[in-house]
MARTOR-277747 format. One record per residue (C-alpha): residue in three letters; x, y, z. Coordinates in nm, 4 decimals, always signed. Layout:
# residues N
sefi: ALA, u: X, v: Y, w: Z
...
//
This chain:
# residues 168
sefi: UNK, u: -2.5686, v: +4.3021, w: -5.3340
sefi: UNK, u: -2.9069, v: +4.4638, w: -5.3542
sefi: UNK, u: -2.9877, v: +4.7996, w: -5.2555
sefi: UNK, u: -3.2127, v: +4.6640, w: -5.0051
sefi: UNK, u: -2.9280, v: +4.4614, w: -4.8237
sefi: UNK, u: -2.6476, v: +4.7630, w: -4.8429
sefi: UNK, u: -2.8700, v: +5.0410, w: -4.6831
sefi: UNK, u: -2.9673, v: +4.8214, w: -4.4119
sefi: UNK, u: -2.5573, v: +4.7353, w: -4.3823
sefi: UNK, u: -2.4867, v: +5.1262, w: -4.3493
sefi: UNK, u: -2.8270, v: +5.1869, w: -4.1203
sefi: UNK, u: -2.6335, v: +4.9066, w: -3.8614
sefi: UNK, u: -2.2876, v: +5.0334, w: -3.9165
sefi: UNK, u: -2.3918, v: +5.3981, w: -3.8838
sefi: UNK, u: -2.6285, v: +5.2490, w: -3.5439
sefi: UNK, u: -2.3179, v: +5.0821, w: -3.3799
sefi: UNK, u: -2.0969, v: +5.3665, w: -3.4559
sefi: UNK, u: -2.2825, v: +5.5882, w: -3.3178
sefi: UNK, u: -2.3444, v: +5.3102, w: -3.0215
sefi: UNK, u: -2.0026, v: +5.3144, w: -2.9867
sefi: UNK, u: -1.8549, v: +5.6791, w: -3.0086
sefi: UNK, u: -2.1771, v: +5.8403, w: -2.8494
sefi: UNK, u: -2.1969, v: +6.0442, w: -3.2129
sefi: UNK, u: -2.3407, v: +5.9500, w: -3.5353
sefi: UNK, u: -2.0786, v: +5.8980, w: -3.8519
sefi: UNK, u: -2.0655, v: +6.2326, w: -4.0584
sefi: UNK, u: -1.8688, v: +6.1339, w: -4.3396
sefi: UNK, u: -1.8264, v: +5.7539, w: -4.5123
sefi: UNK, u: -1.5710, v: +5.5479, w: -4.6421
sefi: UNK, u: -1.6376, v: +5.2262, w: -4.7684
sefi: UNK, u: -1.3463, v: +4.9997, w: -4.6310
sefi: UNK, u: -1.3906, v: +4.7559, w: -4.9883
sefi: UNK, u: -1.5358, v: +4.8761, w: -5.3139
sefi: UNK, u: -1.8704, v: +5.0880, w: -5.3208
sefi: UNK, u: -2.0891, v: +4.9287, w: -5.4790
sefi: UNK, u: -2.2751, v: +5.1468, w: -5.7957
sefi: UNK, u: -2.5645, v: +5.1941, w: -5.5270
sefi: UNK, u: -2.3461, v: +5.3338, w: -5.2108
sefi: UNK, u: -2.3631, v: +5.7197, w: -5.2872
sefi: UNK, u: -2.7170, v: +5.7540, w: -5.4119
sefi: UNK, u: -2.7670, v: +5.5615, w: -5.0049
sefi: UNK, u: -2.5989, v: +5.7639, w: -4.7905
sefi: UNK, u: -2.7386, v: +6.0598, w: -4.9625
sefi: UNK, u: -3.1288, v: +5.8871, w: -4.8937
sefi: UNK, u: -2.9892, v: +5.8342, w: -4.5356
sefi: UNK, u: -2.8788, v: +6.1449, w: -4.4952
sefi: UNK, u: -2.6914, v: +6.3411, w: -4.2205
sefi: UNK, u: -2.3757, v: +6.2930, w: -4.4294
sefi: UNK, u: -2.1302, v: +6.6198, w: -4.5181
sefi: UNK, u: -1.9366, v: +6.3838, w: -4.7360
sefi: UNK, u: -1.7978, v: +6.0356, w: -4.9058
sefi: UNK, u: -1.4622, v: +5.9534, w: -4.9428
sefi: UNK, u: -1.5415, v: +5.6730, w: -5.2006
sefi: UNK, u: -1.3899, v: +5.8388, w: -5.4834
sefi: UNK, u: -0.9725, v: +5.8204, w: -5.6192
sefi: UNK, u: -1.0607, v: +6.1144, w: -5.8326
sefi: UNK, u: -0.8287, v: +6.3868, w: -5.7694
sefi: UNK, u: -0.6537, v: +6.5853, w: -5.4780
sefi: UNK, u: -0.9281, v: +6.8358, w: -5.4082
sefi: UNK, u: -1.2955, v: +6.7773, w: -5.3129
sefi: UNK, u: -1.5687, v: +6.8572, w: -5.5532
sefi: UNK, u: -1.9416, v: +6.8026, w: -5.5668
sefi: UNK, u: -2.1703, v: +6.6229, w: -5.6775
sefi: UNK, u: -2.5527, v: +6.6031, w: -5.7803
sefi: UNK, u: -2.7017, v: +6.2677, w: -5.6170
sefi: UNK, u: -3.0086, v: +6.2019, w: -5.6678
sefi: UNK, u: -3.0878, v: +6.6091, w: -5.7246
sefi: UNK, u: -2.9250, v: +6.6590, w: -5.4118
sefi: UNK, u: -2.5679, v: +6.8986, w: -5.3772
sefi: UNK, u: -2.3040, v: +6.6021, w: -5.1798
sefi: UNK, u: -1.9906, v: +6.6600, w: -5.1176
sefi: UNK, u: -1.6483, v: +6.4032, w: -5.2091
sefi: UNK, u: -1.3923, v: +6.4219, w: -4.9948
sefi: UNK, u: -1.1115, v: +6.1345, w: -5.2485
sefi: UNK, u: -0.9004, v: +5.9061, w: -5.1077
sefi: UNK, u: -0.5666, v: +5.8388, w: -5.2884
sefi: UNK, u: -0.4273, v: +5.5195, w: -5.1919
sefi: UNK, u: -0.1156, v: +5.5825, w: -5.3797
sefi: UNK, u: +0.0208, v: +5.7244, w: -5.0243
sefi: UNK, u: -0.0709, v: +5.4585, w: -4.8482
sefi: UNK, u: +0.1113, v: +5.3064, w: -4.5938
sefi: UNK, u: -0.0312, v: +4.9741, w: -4.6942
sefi: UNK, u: +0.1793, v: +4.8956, w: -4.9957
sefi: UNK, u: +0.4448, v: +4.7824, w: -4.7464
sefi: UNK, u: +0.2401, v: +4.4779, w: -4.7766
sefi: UNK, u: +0.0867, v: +4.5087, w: -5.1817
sefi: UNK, u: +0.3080, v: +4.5321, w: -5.4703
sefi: UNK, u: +0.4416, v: +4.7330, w: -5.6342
sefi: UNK, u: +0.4824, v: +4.8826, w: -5.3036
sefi: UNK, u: +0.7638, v: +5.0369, w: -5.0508
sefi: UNK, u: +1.0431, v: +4.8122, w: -4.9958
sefi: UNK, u: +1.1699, v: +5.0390, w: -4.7207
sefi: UNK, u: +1.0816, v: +5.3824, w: -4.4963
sefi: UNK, u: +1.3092, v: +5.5826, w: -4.7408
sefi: UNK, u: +1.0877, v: +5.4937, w: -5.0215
sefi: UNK, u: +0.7709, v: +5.5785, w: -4.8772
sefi: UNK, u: +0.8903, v: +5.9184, w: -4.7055
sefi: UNK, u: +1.0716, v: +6.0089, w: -5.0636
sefi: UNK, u: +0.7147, v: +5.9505, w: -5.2026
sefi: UNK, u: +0.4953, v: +6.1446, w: -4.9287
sefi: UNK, u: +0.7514, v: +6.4247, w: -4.9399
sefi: UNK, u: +0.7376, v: +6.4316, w: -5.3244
sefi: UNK, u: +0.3851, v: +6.4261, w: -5.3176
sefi: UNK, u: +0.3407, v: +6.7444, w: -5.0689
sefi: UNK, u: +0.6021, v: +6.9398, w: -5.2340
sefi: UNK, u: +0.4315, v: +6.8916, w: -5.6184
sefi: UNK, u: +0.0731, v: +7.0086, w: -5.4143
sefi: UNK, u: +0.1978, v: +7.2760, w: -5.2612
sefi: UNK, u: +0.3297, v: +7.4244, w: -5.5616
sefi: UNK, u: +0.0229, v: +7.3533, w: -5.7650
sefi: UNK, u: -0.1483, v: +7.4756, w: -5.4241
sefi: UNK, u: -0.0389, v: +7.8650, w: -5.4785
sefi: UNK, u: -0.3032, v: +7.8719, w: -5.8026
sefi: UNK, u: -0.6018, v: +7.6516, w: -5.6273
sefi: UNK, u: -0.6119, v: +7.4365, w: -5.3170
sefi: UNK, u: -0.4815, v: +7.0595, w: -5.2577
sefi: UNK, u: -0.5114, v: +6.8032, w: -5.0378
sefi: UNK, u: -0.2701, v: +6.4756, w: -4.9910
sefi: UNK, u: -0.4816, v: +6.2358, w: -4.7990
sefi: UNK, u: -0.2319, v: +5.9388, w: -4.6470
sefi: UNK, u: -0.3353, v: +5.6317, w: -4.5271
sefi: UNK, u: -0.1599, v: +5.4734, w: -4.2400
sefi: UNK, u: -0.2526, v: +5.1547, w: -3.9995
sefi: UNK, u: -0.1210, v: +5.1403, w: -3.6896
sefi: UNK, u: -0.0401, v: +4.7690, w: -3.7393
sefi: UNK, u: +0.1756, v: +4.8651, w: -4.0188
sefi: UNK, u: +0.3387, v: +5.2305, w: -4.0172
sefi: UNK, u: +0.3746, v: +5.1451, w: -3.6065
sefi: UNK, u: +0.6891, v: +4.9375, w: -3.7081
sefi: UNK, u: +1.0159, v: +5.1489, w: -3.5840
sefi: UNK, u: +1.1526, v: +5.1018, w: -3.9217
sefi: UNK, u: +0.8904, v: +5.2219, w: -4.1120
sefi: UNK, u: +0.7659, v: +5.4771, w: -3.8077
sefi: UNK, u: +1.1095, v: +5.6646, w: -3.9329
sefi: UNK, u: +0.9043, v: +5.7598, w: -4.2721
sefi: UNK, u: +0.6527, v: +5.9096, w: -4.1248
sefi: UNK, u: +0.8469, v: +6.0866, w: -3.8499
sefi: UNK, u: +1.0309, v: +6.2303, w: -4.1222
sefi: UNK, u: +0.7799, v: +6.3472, w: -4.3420
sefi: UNK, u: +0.5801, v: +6.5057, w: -4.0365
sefi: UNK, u: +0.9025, v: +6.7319, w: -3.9551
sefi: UNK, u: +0.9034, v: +6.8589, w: -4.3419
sefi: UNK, u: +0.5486, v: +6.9435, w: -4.3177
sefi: UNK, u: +0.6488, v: +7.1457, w: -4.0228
sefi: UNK, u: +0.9027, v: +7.3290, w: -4.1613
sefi: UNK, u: +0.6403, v: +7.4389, w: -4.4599
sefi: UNK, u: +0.4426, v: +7.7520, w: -4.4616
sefi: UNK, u: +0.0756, v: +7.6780, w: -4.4760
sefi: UNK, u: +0.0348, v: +7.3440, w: -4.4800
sefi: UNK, u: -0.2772, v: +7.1998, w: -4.2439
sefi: UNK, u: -0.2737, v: +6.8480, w: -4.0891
sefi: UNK, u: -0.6787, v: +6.7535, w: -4.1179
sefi: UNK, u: -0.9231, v: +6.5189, w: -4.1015
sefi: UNK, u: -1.1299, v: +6.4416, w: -4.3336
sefi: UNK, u: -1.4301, v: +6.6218, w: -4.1781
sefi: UNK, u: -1.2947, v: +6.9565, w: -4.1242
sefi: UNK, u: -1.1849, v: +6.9847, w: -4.5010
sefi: UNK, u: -1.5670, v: +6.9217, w: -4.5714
sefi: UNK, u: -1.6782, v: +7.1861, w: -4.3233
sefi: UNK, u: -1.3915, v: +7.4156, w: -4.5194
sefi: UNK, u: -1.4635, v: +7.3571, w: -4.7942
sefi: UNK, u: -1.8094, v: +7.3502, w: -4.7597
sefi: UNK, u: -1.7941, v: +7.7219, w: -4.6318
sefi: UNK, u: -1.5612, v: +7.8482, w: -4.8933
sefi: UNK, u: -1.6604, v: +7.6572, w: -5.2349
sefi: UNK, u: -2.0495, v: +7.6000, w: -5.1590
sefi: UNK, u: -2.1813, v: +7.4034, w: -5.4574
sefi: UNK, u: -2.3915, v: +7.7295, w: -5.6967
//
């Protein structure tokens, strides 16, 4: 796809979002693969705190785009709700809530020396069946039951950590 053809994809997508909500996008995902042109676009359309096209790591970090400071907010798609469906995937609830719960704990340890984020992808369609709703039931009452830990979106860990690690 040419760079021509992709911003004029996110200028309509960002149009009928914002047709649609009554507020313009602030962060992106791209649903498939980014192509190599994505970030240096949404940076040239601007209005954009972050991108979530990245399976980097657990904690956001910055980038220079273009000479510009823009922020990554990575997806992990390791706890994802959709490999009920992809293999290797969950075979059952107690698989996936034994992973999401071993996932926290391991963050929130490594969380006392800098911060973490577990980002979990869930579908309605999918996690909405009552034997896999069980999972995240479960998981949701550990969290809880756990000093400290924050239940986010995507855009208020930008604004965070916008605020509190601000790119020098």
């Amino acid at each position: 796809m040419t760079p021509e053809v992709e911003r004029e994809q996110i200028r309509k997508a960002v149009q009928a979002i914002e047709e649609t909500t009554g507020e313009r996008p602030v962060g992106w995902y791209s649903r498939y693969a980014p192509s190599p042109n994505t970030r240096a676009l949404l940076v040239e359309e601007g209005g954009f705190l972050y991108d979530s096209d990245s399976y980097a790591d657990e904690i956001p970090y910055w980038m220079l785009v273009g000479g510009r400071a823009h922020l990554v907010i990575p997806y992990q798609l390791d706890a994802n709700d959709a490999k009920f469906f992809r293999g290797p995937g969950w075979s059952g609830a107690g698989e996936f809530w034994e992973y999401l719960r071993d996932s926290v704990m391991m963050l929130y340890r490594e969380g006392e020396r800098e911060p973490r984020m577990l980002s979990i992808g869930l579908h309605g369609r999918i996690i909405g069946r009552p034997g896999r709703a069980t999972a995240l039931e479960r998981f949701l009452e550990h969290c809880r039951a756990i000093p400290g830990i924050w239940f986010a979106r995507r855009v208020d860990i930008a604004r965070w950590w916008r605020e509190r690690y601000p790119l020098a």
